[in-house]
N, C-alpha and C positions, 0 to 999 in steps of 0.2 A: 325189635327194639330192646336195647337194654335195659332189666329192672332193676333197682335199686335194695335194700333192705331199709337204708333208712337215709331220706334226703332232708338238711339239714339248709335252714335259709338263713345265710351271714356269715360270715367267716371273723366275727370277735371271738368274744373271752365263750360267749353261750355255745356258740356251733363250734369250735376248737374243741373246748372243753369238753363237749357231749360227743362229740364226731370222732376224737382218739381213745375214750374210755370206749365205745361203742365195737371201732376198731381191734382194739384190744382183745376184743372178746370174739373175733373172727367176723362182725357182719362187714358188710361195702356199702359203702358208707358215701355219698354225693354232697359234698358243699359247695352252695354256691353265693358268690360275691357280689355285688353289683358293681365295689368299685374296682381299681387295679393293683389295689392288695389287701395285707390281712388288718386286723382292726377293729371294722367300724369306728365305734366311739371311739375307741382309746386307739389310732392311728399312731403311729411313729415315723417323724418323717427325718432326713440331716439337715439342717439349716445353720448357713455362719458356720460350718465346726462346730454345731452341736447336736444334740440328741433330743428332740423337739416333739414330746405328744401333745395331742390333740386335747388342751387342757392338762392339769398337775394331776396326774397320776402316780399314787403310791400305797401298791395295794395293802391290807390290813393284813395281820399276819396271826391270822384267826385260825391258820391250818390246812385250809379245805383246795388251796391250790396248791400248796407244799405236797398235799395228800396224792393227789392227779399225778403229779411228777414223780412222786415215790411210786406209785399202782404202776406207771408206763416203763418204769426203769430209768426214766428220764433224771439227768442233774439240772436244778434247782437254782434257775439262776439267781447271781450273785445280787445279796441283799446288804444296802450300805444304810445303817440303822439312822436315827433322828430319835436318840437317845435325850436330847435335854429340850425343856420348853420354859419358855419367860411369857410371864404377861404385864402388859404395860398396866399399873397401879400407881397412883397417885404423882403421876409425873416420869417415871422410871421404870426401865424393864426391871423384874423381880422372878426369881426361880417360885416355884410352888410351895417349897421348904421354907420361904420367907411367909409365905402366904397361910399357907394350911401345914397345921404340928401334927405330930403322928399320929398322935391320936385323932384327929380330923378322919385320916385316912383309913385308921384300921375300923369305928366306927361308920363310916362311909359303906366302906368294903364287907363289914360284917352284914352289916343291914340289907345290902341287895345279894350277898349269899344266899341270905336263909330267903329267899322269895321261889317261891314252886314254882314251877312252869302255870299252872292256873291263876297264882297271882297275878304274875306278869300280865296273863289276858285281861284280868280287872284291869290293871292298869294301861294299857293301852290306850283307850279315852282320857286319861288323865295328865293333864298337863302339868312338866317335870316342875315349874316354878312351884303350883299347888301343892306337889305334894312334898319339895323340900320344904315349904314353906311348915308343914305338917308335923316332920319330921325332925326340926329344927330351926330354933329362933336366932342361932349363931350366924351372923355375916359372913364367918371363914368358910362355914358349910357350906353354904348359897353361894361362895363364890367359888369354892372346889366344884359344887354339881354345875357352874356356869363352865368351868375346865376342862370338865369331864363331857361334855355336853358338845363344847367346841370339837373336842378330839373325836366326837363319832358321828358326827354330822355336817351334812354339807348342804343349805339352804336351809335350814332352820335356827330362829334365835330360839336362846333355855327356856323364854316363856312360854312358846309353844308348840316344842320337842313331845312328843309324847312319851312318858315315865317307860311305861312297858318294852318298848324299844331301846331307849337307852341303854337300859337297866339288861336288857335282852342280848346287846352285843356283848358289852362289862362280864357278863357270868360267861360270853360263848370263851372270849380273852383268857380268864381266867381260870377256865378249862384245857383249856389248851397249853396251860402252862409259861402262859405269857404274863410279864409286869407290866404296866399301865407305861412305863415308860417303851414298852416293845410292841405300843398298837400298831406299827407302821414301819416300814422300810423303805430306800428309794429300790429300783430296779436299774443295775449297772446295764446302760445299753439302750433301757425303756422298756415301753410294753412290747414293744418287738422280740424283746431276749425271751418273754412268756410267749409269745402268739406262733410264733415261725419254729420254734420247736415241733410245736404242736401239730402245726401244717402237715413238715416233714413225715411225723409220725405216722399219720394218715395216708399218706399217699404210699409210704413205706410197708404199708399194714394193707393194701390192694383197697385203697379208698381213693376219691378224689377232689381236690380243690379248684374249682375254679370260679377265674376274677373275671373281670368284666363282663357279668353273667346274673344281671335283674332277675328275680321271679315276675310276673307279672299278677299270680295270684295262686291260692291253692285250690285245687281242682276236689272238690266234695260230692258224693253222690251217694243217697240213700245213707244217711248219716257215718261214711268212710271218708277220709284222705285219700285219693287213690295215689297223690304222686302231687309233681307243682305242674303250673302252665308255663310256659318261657316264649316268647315271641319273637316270630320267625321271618323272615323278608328282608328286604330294604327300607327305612325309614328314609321316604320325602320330604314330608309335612309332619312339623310336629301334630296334628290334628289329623294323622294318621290312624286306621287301623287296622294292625296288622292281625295276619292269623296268632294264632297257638300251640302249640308241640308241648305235650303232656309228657313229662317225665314218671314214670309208677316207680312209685315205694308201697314197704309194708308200711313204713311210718313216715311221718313228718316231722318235723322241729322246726319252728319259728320261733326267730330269737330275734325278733321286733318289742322296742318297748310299748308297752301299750297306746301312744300318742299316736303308733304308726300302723297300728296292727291292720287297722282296716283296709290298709295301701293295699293287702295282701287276704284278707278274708272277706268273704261275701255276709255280707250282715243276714239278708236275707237266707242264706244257710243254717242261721245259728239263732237260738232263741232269744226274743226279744228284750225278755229279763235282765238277760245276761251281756249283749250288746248296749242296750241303757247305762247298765252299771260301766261297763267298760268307757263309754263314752263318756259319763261323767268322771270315773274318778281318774283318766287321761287328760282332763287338764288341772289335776294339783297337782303340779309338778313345781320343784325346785331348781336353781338355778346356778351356776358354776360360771359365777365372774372373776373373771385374772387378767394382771399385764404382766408379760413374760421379761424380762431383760436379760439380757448379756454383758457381763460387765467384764472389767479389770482387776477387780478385786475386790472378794468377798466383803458383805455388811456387816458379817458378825458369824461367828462360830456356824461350822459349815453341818455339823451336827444336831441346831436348835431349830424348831417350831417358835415361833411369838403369836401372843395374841393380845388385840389390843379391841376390848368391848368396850361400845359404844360408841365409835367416832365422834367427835364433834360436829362435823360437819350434815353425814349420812344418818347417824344413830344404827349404823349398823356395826358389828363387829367385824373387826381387819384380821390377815391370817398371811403374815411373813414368815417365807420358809423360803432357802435355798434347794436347787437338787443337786445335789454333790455327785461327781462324774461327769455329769449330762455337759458340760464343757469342757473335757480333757481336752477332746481332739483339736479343739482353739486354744488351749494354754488360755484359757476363760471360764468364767463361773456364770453360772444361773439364778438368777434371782426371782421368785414368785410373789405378787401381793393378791389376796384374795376379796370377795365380800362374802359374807352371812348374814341374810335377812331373814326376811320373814316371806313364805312363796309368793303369796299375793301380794307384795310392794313393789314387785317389779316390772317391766314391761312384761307382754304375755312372745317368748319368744318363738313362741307356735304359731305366730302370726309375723314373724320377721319380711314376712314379705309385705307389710304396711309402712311406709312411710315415716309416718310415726312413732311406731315402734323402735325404729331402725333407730331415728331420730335420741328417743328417751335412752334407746343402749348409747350411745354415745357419750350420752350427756353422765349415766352411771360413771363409766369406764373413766371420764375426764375427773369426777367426783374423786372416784376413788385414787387415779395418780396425785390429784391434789393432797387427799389427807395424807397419803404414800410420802411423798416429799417434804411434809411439816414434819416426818418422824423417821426419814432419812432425807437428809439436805443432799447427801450425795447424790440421789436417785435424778436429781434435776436437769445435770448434764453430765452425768456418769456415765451411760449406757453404751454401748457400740452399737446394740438394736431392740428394739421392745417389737413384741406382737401381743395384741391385745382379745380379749378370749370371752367370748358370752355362749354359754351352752347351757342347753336342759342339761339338770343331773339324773333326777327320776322323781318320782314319786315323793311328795311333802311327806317326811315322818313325824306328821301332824298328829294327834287325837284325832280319830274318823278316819284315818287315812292307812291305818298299817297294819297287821296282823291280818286277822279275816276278814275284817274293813278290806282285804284287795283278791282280787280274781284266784283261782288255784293255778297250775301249770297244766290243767289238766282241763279241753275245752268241753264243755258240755254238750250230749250228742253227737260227738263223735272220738271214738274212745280211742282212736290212733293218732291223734295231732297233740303234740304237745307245746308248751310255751316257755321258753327258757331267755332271762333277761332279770334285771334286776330290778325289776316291778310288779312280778308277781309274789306270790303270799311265801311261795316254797323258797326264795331268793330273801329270807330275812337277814339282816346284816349289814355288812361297809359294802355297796358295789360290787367292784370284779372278784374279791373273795365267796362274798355271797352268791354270786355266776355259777361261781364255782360248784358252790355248794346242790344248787338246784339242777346242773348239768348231770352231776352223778346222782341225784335225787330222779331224772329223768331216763339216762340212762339206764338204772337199775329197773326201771317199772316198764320199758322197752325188753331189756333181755326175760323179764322174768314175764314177757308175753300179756302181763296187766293192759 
């Protein structure tokens, strides 16, 4: 039977990322898919002549995948900026400049400079309204860190964003040599132009990818990974059960977010402490609602972000954006409206198999095209097609919820399985950047035999 050096479960942003830098480095390298391509979350499918992921995907531009494609030799696919952003104030879209003077800004930006990394961990329990509130009795402030707060998070209102996180991504940005207008790019093409490189690489590099190809669990023995199970036969009944065929590795990598993780580890392998924890903080998770359209013509400059806090209707915050490209091939544009809440206001979509739940997303999704169309009249019979979009994002970047408030990558008692996803502690950050970040964070602690 063939062995592995290191078998990798998922073929997204986590098992890509880990699976070519691995590569890279001469081991052979197994990923395996469940579905019939690369992905997971962030899927790229064509629809209508467009360029359609699985939710508004546009990763941050923090470095840490830019970095991946420079280490592989790989070119960096093309990034179409969303350089300018309006928020709707007192009746009317307004740039920032209208909103917050420069001084706001440089003030702003001074103060979460000078914060040390052990700051930041004070703040992590402290919620962002608290402590602007602390920091400054000015409305421009408070509504700059309402701004700023929008642009790096996705399921959480400002009131309870947690300070250390915010403030944590802001200094990784400004590190990196980016201006606050450069937190983000579209991808010409989608997550596909990042994911299918990636593939390539691997199989290019004597590794290999395969799709329609479940684990069924990881195989543990005397506190090792030996390899995954995959299951073997004919399925008759869904109420089947089939044998097993163990794949051996030296390592593991499961890039399950923690809601899922147990699909695939045996609780009873792994200490109770730590399974608790897991199980609790897997459902503060946040939520990524959108309706997609296809139009005829753009709503407003194909390069602006809007955001419009507080809806009337919701009280939640709106989040209109175009993806520019993602319609060439229809001579059509793309249009996104989003929500921002708070995690626990919305149905629990971990249980989308209830009825009612099902029910309550529907009724969001109708919410939100209504307040959508009092602040575009066009949207009403504009469209050529919508698809409407409810997904877990990850993990609430609540107080209690983020820093070491969450699991390591690293599983306890067993020192060759590691967890890459953006819900562990080592993935701090925006999503598929921060993937990034913990794939080669995992990576490295695999070659260096850790």
């Amino acid at each position: 039977m063939q062995r592995w050096d290191v078998i990798l479960v998922g073929a997204g942003f986590g098992g890509l990322c880990t699976g070519a830098l691995l590569a890279r480095a001469g081991k052979r390298v197994l990923v395996l898919e469940k579905e019939g391509t690369v992905g997971g979350r962030a899927k790229t499918v064509l629809y209508g002549g467009h360029v359609l992921d699985d939710g508004a995907h546009i990763p941050s531009r923090a470095g840490h995948l830019e970095g991946i494609f420079l280490d592989l030799g790989l070119p960096y696919p093309d990034v179409v900026p969303l350089e300018k952003s309006e928020i709707y104030h007192e009746g009317r879209w307004k740039s920032p400049r209208e909103l917050f003077t420069g001084e706001m800004f440089k003030k702003v930006l001074a103060e979460m400079q000078r914060l040390t990394p052990e700051d930041l961990a004070s703040l992590d329990d402290t919620p962002l309204r608290d402590w602007v509130e602390r920091i400054s009795a000015e409305p421009g402030i408070q509504m700059l860190f309402f701004y700023l707060g929008c642009a790096t998070s996705v399921g959480n209102r400002f009131e309870t964003y947690s300070t250390g996180e915010m403030i944590y991504i802001l200094q990784e940005f400004l590190r990196a040599g980016r201006r606050l207008n450069e937190l983000a790019g579209v991808i010409r093409g989608g997550m596909k132009a990042i994911l299918e490189p990636l593939a390539r690489y691997i199989q290019a590099h004597g590794g290999e990818v395969r799709l329609n190809s479940p684990v069924e669990s990881i195989e543990i023995r005397d506190g090792q990974a030996v390899g995954v199970n995959v299951e073997r036969g004919e399925r008759i009944f869904h109420s089947q059960i089939l044998d097993v065929e163990t794949l051996e590795a030296d390592f593991v990598v499961v890039t399950l977010p923690l809601w899922d993780l147990f699909s695939v580890l045996d609780e009873s392998m792994l200490p109770r402490w730590w399974t608790d924890w897991v199980s609790w903080l897997a459902g503060k998770v946040s939520y990524a609602w959108s309706v997609i359209y296809g139009l005829d013509e753009p709503l407003f400059d194909l390069g602006t972000f809007r955001w419009a806090p507080n809806l009337p209707r919701s009280g939640f915050s709106g989040i209109f954006f175009p993806m520019p490209t993602y319609g060439d091939g229809a001579g059509q544009f793309q249009f996104h409206v989003s929500y921002q809440g708070h995690y626990d206001e919305m149905p629990d979509l971990l249980r989308s198999s209830r009825a009612s739940v099902r029910r309550k997303a529907r009724e969001i999704i109708a919410m939100l095209e209504q307040e959508s169309v009092e602040l575009y009249p066009a949207l009403k019979k504009g469209w050529r097609w919508r698809v409407a979009h409810a997904g877990v994002y990850g993990i609430a970047q609540s107080p209690g919820f983020v820093g070491y408030k969450r699991p390591s990558m690293r599983v306890p008692g067993v020192r060759n399985l590691f967890l890459v996803s953006n819900t562990v502690r080592e993935a701090r950050g925006i999503s598929m950047s921060a993937v990034g970040k913990c794939a080669r964070m995992a990576a490295e602690a695999i070659l260096s035999g850790e």
